[in-house]
C-alpha positions, 0 to 999 in steps of 0.5 A: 759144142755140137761135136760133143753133143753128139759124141757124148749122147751115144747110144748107151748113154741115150739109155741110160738117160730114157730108163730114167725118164730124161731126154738129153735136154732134160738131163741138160736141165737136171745137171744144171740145177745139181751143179748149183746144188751139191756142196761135194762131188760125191752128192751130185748123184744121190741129188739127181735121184730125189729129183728124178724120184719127184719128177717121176713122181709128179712132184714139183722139184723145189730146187734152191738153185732154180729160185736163184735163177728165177729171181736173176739172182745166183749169189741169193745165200738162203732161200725164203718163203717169198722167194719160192712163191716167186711166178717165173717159169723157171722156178720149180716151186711155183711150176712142177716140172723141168723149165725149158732149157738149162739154168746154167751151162753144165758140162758133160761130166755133170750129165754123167751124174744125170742119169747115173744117180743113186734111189733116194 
C-alpha cells in the first residue's frame, strides 16, 4: 500500500492537490467523503469542488456521508436534523474542517477526483 502511496503522490500530483489547498492526507479524507457522496461518476469532481469551495471558505463541509459515519451508521438513508447536531469529531456539521483521517478506504482513482475538481 505504501508503494502506491508513493507512486501516486508524485510530484505533479503534489501540486496539484497544494493549488487546491489539500495535503495527501486531505485529499485521502476528501475522496473518502465524495465516494459516499456521488450517485454517478460523472459527479465526483463538481462534488470535490463545493467542499474544497467551503473549506477554502472557512465553511463547515456538511457532508451526509460524514453523519453516517459519526453515528457508526453507513446504512443511515436520509439525514436529519438530530443526526447533524450529533458532537463526534467526525461530523462535518458540528465541527468545520476535514477530521483527521479518512472515513472509508478510497482508492487512488478517487483522489484523482480530489484535486482534479470542477468550481461550483
Amino acid at each position: 500500500m505504501q508503494k502506491e502511496h508513493d507512486a501516486f503522490w508524485n510530484e505533479n500530483r503534489i501540486a496539484k492537490a497544494t493549488n487546491k489547498g489539500l495535503t495527501p492526507k486531505k485529499a485521502y479524507i476528501l475522496a473518502s467523503i465524495v465516494e459516499k457522496e456521488y450517485r454517478y461518476a460523472e459527479e465526483r469532481e463538481r462534488i470535490a469542488g463545493v467542499y474544497i469551495n467551503r473549506i477554502n471558505k472557512g465553511m463547515k463541509l456538511q457532508a451526509d456521508p460524514t453523519v453516517k459515519f459519526a453515528l457508526n451508521n453507513l446504512a443511515l438513508k436520509r439525514i436529519l436534523t438530530v443526526h447533524t447536531e450529533y458532537d463526534n469529531p467526525y461530523n462535518t456539521y458540528f465541527y468545520t474542517g476535514f477530521a483527521t483521517r479518512p472515513h472509508l478506504f478510497a482508492g487512488n482513482k478517487y483522489n484523482r477526483g480530489s484535486f482534479k475538481c470542477r468550481k461550483s
